[in-house]
C-alpha positions as CSV (number, residue, x, y, z in Angstrom):
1,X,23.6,31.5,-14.3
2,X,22.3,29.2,-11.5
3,X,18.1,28.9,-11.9
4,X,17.6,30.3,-8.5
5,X,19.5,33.5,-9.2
6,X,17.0,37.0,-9.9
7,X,18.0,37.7,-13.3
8,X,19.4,41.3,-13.2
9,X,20.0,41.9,-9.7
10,X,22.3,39.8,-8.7
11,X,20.9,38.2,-5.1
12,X,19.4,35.4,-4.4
13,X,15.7,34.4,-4.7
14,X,16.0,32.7,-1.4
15,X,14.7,33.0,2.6
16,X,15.4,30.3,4.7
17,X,11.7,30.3,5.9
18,X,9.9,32.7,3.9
19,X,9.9,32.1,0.0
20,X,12.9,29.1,-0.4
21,X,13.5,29.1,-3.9
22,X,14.3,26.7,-5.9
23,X,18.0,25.7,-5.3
24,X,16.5,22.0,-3.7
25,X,14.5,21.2,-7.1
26,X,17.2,22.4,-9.1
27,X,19.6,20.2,-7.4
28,X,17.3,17.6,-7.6
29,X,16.3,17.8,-11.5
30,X,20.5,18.0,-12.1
31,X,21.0,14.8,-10.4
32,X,21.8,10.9,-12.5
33,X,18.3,9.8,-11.4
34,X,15.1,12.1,-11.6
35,X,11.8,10.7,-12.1
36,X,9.5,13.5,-12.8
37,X,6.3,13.4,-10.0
38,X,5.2,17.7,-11.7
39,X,2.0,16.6,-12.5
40,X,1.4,16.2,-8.6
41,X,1.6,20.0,-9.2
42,X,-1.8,19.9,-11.2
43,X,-3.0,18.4,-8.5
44,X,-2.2,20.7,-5.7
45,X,-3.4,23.8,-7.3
46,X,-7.0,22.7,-8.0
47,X,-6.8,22.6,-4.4
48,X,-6.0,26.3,-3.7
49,X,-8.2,28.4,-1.7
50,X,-11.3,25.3,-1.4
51,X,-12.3,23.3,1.5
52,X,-9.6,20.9,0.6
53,X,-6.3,22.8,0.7
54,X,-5.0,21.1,3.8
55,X,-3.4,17.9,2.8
56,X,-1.7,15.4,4.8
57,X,0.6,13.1,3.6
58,X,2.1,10.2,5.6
59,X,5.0,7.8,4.2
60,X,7.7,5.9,5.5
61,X,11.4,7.5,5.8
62,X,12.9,7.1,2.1
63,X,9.7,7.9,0.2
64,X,10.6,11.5,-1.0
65,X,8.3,13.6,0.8
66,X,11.2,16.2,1.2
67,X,12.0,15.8,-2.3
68,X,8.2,16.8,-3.1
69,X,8.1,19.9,-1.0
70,X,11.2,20.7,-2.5
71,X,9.1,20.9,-5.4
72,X,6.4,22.7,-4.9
73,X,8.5,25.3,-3.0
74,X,10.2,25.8,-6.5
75,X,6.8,26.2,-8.2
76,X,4.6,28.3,-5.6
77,X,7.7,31.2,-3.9
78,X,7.1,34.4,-5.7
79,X,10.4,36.0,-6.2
80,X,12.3,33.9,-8.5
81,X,11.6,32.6,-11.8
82,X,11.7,28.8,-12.0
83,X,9.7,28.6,-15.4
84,X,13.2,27.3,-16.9
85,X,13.2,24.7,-14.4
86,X,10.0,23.1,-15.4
87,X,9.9,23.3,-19.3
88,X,10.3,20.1,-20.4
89,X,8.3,18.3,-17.8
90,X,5.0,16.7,-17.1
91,X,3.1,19.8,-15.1
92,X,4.2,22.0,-18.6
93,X,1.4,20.6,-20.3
94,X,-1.2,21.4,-17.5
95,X,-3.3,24.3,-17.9
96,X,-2.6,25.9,-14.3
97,X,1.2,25.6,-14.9
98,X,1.5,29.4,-15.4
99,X,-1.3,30.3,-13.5
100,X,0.4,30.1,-10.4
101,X,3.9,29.3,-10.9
102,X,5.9,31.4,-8.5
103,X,2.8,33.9,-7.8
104,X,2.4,32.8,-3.7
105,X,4.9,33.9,-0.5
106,X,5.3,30.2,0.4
107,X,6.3,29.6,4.6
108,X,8.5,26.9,4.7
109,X,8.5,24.7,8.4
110,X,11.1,21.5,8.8
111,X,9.8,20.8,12.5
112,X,12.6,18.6,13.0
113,X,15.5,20.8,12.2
114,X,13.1,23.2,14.8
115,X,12.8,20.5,17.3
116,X,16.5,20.2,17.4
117,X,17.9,23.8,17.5
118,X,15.0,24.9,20.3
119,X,17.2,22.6,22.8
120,X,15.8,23.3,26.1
121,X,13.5,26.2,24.4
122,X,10.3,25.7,24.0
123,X,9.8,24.0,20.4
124,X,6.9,26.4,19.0
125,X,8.1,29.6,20.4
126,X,11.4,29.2,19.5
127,X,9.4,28.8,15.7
128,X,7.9,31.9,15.7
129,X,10.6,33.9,16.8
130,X,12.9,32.7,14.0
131,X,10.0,33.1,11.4
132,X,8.8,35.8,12.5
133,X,12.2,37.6,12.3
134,X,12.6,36.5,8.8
135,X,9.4,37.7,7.6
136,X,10.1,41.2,9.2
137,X,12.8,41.9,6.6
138,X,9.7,42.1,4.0
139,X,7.2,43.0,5.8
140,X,8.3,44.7,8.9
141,X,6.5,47.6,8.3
142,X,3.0,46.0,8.6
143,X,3.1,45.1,11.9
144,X,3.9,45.3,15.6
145,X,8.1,45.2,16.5
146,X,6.3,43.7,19.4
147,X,4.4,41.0,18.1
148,X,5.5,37.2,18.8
149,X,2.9,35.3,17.3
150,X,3.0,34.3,13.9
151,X,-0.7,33.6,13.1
152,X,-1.2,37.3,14.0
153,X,1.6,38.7,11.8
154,X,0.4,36.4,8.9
155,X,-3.4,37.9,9.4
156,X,-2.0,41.7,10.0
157,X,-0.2,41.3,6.4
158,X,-3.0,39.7,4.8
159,X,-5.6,42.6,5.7
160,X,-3.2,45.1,4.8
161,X,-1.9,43.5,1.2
162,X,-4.3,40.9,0.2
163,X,-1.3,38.2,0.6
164,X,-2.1,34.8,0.9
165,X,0.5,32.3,2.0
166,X,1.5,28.6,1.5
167,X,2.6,26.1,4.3
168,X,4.9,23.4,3.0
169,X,5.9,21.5,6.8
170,X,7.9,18.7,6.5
171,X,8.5,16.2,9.5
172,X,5.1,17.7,11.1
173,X,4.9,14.6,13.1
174,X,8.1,14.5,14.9
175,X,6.8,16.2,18.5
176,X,4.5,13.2,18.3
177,X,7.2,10.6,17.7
178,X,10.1,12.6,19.4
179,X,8.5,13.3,22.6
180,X,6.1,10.7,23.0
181,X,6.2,10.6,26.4
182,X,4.9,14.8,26.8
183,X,1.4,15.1,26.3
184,X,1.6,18.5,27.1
185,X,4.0,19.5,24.8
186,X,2.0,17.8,22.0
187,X,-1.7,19.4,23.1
188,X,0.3,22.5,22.8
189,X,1.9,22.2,19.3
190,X,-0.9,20.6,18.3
191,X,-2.9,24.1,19.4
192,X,-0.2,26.1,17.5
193,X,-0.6,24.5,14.0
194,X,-4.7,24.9,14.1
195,X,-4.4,28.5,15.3
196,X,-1.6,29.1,12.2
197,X,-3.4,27.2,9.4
198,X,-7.8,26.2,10.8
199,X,-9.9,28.4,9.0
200,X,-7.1,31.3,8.8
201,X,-8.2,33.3,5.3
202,X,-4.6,33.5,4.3
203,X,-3.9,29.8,4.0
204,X,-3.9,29.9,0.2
205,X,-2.6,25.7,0.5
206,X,-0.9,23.9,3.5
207,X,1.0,20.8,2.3
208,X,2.2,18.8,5.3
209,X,4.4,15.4,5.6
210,X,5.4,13.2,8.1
211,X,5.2,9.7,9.1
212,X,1.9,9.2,11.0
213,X,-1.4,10.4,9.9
214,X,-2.7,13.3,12.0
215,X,-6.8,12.5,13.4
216,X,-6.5,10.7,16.5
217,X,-4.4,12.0,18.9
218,X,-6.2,11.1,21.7
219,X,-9.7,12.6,21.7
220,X,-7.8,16.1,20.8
221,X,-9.4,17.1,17.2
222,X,-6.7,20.0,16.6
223,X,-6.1,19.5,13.0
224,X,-9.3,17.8,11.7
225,X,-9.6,20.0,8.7
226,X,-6.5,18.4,7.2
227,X,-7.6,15.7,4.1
228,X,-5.1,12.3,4.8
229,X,-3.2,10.9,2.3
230,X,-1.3,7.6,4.0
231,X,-0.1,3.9,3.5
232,X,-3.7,2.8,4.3
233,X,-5.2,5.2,1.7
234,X,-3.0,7.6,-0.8
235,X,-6.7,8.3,-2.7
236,X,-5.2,10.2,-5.9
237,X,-1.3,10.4,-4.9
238,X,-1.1,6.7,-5.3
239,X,1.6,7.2,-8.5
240,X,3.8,10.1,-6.2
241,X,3.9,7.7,-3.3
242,X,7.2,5.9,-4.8
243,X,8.1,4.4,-8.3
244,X,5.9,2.9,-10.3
245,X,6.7,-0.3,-12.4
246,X,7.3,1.5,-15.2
247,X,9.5,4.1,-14.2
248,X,11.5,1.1,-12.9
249,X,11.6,-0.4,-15.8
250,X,12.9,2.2,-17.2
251,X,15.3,3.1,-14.9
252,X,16.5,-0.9,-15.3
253,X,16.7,-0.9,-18.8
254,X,19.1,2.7,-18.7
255,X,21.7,1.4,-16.3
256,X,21.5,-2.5,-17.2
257,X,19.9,-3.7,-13.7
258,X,18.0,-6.9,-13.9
259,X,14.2,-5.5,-13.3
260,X,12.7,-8.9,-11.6
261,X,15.7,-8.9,-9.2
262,X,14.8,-5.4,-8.4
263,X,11.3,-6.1,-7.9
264,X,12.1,-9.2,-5.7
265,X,14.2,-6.3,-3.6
266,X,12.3,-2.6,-3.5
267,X,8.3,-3.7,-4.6
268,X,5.3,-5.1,-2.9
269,X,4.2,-1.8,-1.8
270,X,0.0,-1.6,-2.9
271,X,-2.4,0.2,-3.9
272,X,-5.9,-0.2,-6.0
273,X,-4.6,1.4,-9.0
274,X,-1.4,0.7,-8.9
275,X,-0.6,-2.4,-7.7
276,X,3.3,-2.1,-7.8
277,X,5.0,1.0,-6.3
278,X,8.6,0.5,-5.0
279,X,10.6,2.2,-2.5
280,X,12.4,5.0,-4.5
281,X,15.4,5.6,-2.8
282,X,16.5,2.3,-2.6
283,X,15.7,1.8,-6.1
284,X,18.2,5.2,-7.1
285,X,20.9,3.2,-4.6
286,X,20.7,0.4,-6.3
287,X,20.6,1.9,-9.5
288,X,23.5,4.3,-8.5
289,X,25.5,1.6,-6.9
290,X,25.5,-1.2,-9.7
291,X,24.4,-3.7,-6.4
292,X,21.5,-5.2,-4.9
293,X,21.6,-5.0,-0.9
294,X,19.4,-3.5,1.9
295,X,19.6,-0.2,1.9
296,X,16.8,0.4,4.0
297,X,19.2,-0.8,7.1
298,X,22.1,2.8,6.5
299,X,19.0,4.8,7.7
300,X,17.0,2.4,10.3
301,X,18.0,0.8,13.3
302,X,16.2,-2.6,13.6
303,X,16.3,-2.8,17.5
304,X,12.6,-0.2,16.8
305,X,11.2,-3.0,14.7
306,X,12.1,-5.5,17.2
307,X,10.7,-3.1,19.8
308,X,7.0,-3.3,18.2
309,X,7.4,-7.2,17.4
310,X,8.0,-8.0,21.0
311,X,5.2,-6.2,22.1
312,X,2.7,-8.5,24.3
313,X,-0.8,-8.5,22.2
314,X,-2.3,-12.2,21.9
315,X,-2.1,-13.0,18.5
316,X,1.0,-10.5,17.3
317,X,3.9,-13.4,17.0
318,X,1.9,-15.6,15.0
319,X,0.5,-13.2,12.7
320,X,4.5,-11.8,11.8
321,X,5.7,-15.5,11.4
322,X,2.4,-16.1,8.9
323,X,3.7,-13.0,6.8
324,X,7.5,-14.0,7.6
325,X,6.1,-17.0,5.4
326,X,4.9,-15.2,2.9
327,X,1.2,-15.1,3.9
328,X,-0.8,-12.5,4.6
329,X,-3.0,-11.4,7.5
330,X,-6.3,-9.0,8.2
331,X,-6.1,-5.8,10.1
332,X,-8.3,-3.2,11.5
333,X,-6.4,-0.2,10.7
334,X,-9.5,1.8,11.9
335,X,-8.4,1.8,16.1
336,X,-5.2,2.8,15.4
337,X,-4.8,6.2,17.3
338,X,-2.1,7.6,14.9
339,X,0.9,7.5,17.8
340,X,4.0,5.4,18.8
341,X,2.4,4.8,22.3
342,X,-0.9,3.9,22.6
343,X,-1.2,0.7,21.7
344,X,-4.6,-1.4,22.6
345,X,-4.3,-4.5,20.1
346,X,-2.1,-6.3,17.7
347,X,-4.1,-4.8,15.0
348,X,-2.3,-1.2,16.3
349,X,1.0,-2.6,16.8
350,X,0.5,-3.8,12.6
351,X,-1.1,-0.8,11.4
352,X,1.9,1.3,12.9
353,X,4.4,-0.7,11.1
354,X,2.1,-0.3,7.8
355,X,3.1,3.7,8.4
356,X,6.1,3.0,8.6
357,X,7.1,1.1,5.8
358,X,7.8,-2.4,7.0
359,X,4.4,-4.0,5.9
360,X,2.4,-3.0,2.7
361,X,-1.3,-3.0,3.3
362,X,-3.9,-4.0,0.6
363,X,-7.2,-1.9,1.0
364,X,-9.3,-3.9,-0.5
365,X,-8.5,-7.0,1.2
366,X,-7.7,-5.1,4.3
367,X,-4.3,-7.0,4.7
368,X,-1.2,-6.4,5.7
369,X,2.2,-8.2,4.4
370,X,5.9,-7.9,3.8
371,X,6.5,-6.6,1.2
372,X,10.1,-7.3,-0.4
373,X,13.2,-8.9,0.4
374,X,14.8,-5.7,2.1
375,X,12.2,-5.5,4.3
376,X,12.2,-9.7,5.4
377,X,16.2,-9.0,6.2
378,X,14.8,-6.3,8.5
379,X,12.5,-8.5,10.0
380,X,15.2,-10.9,10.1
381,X,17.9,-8.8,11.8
382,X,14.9,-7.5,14.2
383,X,14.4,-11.7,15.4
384,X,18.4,-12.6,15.5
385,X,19.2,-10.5,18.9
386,X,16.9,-12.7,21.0
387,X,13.1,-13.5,21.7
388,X,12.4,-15.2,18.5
389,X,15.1,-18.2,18.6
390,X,12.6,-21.0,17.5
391,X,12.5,-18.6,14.4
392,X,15.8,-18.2,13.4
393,X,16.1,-22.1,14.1
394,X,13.9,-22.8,11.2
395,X,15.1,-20.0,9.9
396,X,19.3,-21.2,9.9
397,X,17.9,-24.8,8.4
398,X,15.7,-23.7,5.7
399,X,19.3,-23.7,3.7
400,X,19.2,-27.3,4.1
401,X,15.3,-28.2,3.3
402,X,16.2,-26.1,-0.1
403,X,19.1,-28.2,-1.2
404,X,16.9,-31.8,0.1
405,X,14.1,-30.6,-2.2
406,X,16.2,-29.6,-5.3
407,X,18.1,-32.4,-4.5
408,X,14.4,-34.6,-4.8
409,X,15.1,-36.2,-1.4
410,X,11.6,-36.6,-0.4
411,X,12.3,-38.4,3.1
412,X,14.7,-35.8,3.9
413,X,12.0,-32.7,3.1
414,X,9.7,-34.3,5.6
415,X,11.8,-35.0,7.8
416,X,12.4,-31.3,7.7
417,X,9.2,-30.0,7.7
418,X,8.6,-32.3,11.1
419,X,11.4,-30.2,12.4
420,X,10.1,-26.7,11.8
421,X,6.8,-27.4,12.6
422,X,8.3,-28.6,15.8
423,X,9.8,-25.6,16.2
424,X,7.3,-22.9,15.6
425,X,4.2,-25.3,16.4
426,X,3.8,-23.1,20.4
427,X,3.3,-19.7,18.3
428,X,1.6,-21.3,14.6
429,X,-0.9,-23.9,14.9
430,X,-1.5,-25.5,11.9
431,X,-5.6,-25.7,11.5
432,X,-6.1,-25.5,7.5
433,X,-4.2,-25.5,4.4
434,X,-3.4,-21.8,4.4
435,X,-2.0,-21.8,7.9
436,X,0.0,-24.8,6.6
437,X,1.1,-22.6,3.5
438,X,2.4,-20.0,6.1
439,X,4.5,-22.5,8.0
440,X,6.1,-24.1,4.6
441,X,7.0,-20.4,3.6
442,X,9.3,-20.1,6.8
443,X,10.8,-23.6,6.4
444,X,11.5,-21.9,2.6
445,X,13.0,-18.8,3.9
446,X,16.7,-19.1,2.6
447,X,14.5,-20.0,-1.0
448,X,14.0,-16.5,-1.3
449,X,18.0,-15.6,-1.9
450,X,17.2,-17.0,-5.6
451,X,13.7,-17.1,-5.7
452,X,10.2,-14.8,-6.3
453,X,8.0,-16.5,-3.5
454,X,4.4,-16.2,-4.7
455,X,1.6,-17.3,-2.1
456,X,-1.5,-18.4,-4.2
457,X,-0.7,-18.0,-7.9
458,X,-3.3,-17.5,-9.9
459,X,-3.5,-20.3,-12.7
460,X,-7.0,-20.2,-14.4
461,X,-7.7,-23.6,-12.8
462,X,-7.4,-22.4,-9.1
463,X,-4.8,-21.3,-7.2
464,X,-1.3,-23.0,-6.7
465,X,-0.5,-22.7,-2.7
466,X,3.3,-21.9,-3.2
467,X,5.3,-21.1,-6.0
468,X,9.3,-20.3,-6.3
469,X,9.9,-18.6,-9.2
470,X,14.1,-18.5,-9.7
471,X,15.6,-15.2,-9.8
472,X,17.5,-14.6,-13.6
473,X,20.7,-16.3,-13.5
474,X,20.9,-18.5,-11.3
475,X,20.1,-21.8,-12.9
476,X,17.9,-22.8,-10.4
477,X,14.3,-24.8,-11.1
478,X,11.3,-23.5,-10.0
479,X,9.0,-24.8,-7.6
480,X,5.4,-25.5,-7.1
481,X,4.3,-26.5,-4.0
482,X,0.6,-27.7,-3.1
483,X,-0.4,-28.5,0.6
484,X,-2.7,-31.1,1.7
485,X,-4.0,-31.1,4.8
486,X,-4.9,-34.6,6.2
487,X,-5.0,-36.5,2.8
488,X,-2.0,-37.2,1.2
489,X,0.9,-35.7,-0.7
490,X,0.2,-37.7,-3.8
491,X,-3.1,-36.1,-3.8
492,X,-1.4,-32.8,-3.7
493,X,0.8,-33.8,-7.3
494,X,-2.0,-35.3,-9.3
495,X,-3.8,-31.7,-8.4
496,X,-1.1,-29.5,-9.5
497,X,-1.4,-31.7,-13.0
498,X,-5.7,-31.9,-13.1
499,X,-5.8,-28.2,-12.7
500,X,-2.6,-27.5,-15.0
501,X,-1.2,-25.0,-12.6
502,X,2.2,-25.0,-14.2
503,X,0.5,-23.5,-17.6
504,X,1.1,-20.3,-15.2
505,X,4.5,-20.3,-15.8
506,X,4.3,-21.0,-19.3
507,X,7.0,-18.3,-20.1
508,X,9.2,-19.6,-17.8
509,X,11.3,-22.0,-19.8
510,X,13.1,-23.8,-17.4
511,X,13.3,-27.1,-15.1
512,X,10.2,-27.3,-13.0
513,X,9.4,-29.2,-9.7
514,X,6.1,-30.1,-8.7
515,X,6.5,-30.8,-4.7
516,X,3.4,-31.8,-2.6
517,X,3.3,-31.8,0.9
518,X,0.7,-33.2,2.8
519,X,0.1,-33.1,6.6
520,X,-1.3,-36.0,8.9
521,X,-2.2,-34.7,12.8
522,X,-3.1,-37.9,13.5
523,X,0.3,-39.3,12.2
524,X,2.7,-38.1,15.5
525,X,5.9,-39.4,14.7
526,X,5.8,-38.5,11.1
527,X,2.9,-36.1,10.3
528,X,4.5,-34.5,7.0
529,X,4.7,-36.3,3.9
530,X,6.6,-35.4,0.5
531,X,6.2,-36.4,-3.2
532,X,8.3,-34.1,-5.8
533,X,8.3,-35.2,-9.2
534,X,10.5,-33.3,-12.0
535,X,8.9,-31.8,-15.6
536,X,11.4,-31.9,-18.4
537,X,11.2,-31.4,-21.6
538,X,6.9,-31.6,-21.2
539,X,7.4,-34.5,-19.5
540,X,6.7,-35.6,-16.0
541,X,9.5,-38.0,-14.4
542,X,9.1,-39.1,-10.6
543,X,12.2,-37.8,-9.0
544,X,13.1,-41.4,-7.3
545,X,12.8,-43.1,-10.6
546,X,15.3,-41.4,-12.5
């Protein structure tokens, strides 16, 4: 007998709107890959009927927000019995597990599917006349045939049964995204969800996801009772934002994927405690699929990206070709006003994409940065239809600087580096060592087919300024660059062997290269200058005297 099914009756344990069931969780749990986010459960019902039962939290698409409401509309709608469904994992061992598992009517709102079938209707009253309707086949008898608002059904039952409810809304932000351009149809939906859920008595919990965080929308404070969870802050949800390292592992180990080539692909999202959470639905595709690829790109459409990195803010172009290099750059996610419109500086335009999912964010450096190699090919596909051809110029001969450094041509490397720095010189100026660091990670771009780029590598003598680390298989050395800026390139070698930065890769056990790159202003005709010397076997050999 299916889970979802009331044992002895026959009928279904379902409403479309009113108590769901379970049928999504137990699809979900009967599926080849489930990684078990319960104990999120525990979390949820401490929160129950305090000050802090109105949770926001904001993701990217792909992140499994409808996959955790799915959840907890399994655990909280009275009527069915989903106790089976839960036995065995991690919210079992909790001590509220029974205490309200299945006890609460649970209201379940997908604004999009609502934006979609109002049409030409208006969005929040076609709602509550489809809710409504629902909930009269429980409770009709408690209140008005009449009535068409749902906050005053929802109070008229509570006085008269004691019934407190719980909100699971999924896509809550799509008005704002949807219909950007209709303030007045956002200052009136807004008004709709505070009169259902502020300070309504039965709001037992009200668990909401979307995209964009929900407290500035322009100086309209409609929801301000709602606690944020989003990329620039999970707080506690950090390990049920994605997958962690080791339930990737894991997950690598059963199907026989290589776990560093995953990581190169789906990781680089961060957070203070866990400083590796990947994108989970690419991981199950890849996973699923036996392959490697962008999956990101079935569900996105890069023209958005491109619309946000075209966007005219002094200061926007250079900062996305420092992280299209691998570096990173600060933010001030504090002005952003949570919206896909209102846009004051490039800090805005960054934060945005931080929500949604095409740069991490580290809160404790306040920085933002790509974050894996499915997100650069978005960046890349964003640049290729126009606006950003210098770009893809260094971008198309990076191929060539690759094979010229493996190759140990050091006149050819400079030679290439003079060309990419001519290139991109009218959006990055080169003023230190880290700017140059950001330039040299572009030239490197095609590296990162076969290679881990790591900016600053920690070493225990200092920091190395570039290092390729090869991808297994492919038979490549690795590389460690260090950047001089107006001394000289053989400076930058006998550094990388004072401070001993290849005892970082002292697991590593194959060919390195030690490549440094110096760069002369003063020196217009040829202002970069390469040395690469080869270690073997512990020792070091100068690549032109082999």
């Amino acid at each position: 007998m299916s889970p979802f099914v009331k044992k002895g009756k026959g009928i279904l344990c379902m409403g479309i709107y009113l108590n769901p069931g379970n049928e999504g969780f137990w699809n979900a749990v009967r599926s080849k890959i489930y990684i078990d986010k319960t104990r999120l459960i525990a979390y949820t019902n401490e929160l129950i009927n305090t000050e802090q039962r109105f949770i926001c939290v904001s993701r990217p698409r792909r992140f499994g927000k409808s996959m955790t409401l799915k959840m907890l509309a399994a655990y909280y709608s009275c009527g069915c019995n989903s106790k089976e469904l839960f036995e065995g994992r991690n919210i079992e061992g909790e001590n509220s597990f029974l205490e309200h598992l299945n006890q609460y009517d649970v209201i379940f709102l997908n604004m999009q599917q609502f934006l979609i079938r109002a049409r030409s209707q208006n969005v929040t009253d076609y709602l509550e006349r489809v809710v409504i309707s629902e909930i009269r086949e429980t409770y009709g008898a408690l209140f008005s045939e009449k009535e068409t608002i749902l906050a005053v059904v929802l109070e008229q039952i509570f006085v008269k049964t004691g019934k407190k409810f719980i909100f699971l809304i999924d896509e809550w932000d799509c008005v704002m995204r949807e219909q950007q351009e209709s303030e007045a149809l956002q200052k009136q939906y807004l008004d709709f969800l505070r009169d259902l859920l502020k300070d309504q008595s039965y709001a037992a919990l009200a668990y909401m996801t979307g995209i964009l965080p929900v407290k500035k929308y322009g100086e309209h404070s409609a929801l301000n009772m709602f606690w944020e969870y989003s990329m620039t802050d999970q707080k506690v949800l950090q390990e049920y934002t994605g997958f962690t390292e080791k339930e990737v592992k894991s997950l690598c180990e059963c199907f026989g994927m290589d776990f560093a080539e995953t990581s190169s692909w789906y990781d680089g999202y961060k957070f203070p405690e866990y400083q590796h959470v990947y994108n989970p639905r690419s991981v199950v595709e890849a996973m699923s699929c036996h392959k490697f690829s962008n999956y990101w790109a079935s569900t996105e459409v890069y023209d958005a990206l491109k619309i946000y990195m075209d966007m005219d803010f002094d200061g926007l172009r250079a900062d996305i070709v420092r992280m299209l290099g691998g570096g990173h750059v600060k933010i001030n996610t504090r002005s952003f006003r949570n919206d896909m419109r209102n846009f004051k500086t490039k800090d805005d335009v960054l934060t945005l994409l931080v929500h949604l999912g095409y740069l991490a964010y580290d809160s404790e450096t306040r920085e933002a940065f790509i974050p894996n190699k499915e997100i650069i090919e978005e960046f890349e596909n964003a640049m290729s239809v126009g606006g950003w051809s210098e770009v893809m110029r260094v971008v198309m001969e990076s191929e060539k600087l690759l094979e010229d450094t493996l190759a140990c041509n050091e006149e050819s490397v400079a030679e290439g580096l003079d060309r990419a720095h001519m290139e991109i010189s009218s959006i990055l100026t080169y003023n230190d060592e880290n700017s140059l660091g950001c330039a040299i990670g572009l030239a490197y771009y095609s590296a990162r087919k076969d290679y881990m780029l790591i900016r600053e590598l920690p070493t225990g003598h200092g920091f190395a300024d570039v290092v390729f680390l090869p991808l297994p298989h492919t038979g490549k050395p690795a590389l460690v660059i260090e950047l001089k800026y107006e001394k000289t390139a053989a400076a930058a070698i006998q550094q990388i062997k004072d401070r001993k930065y290849t005892k970082a890769l002292e697991n590593y056990t194959g060919e390195i290269l030690l490549v440094g790159i110096n760069y002369d202003k003063n020196c217009a005709d040829k202002p970069h200058r390469c040395v690469i010397e080869r270690i073997k076997k512990n020792a070091v050999q100068n690549c032109n005297n082999q």
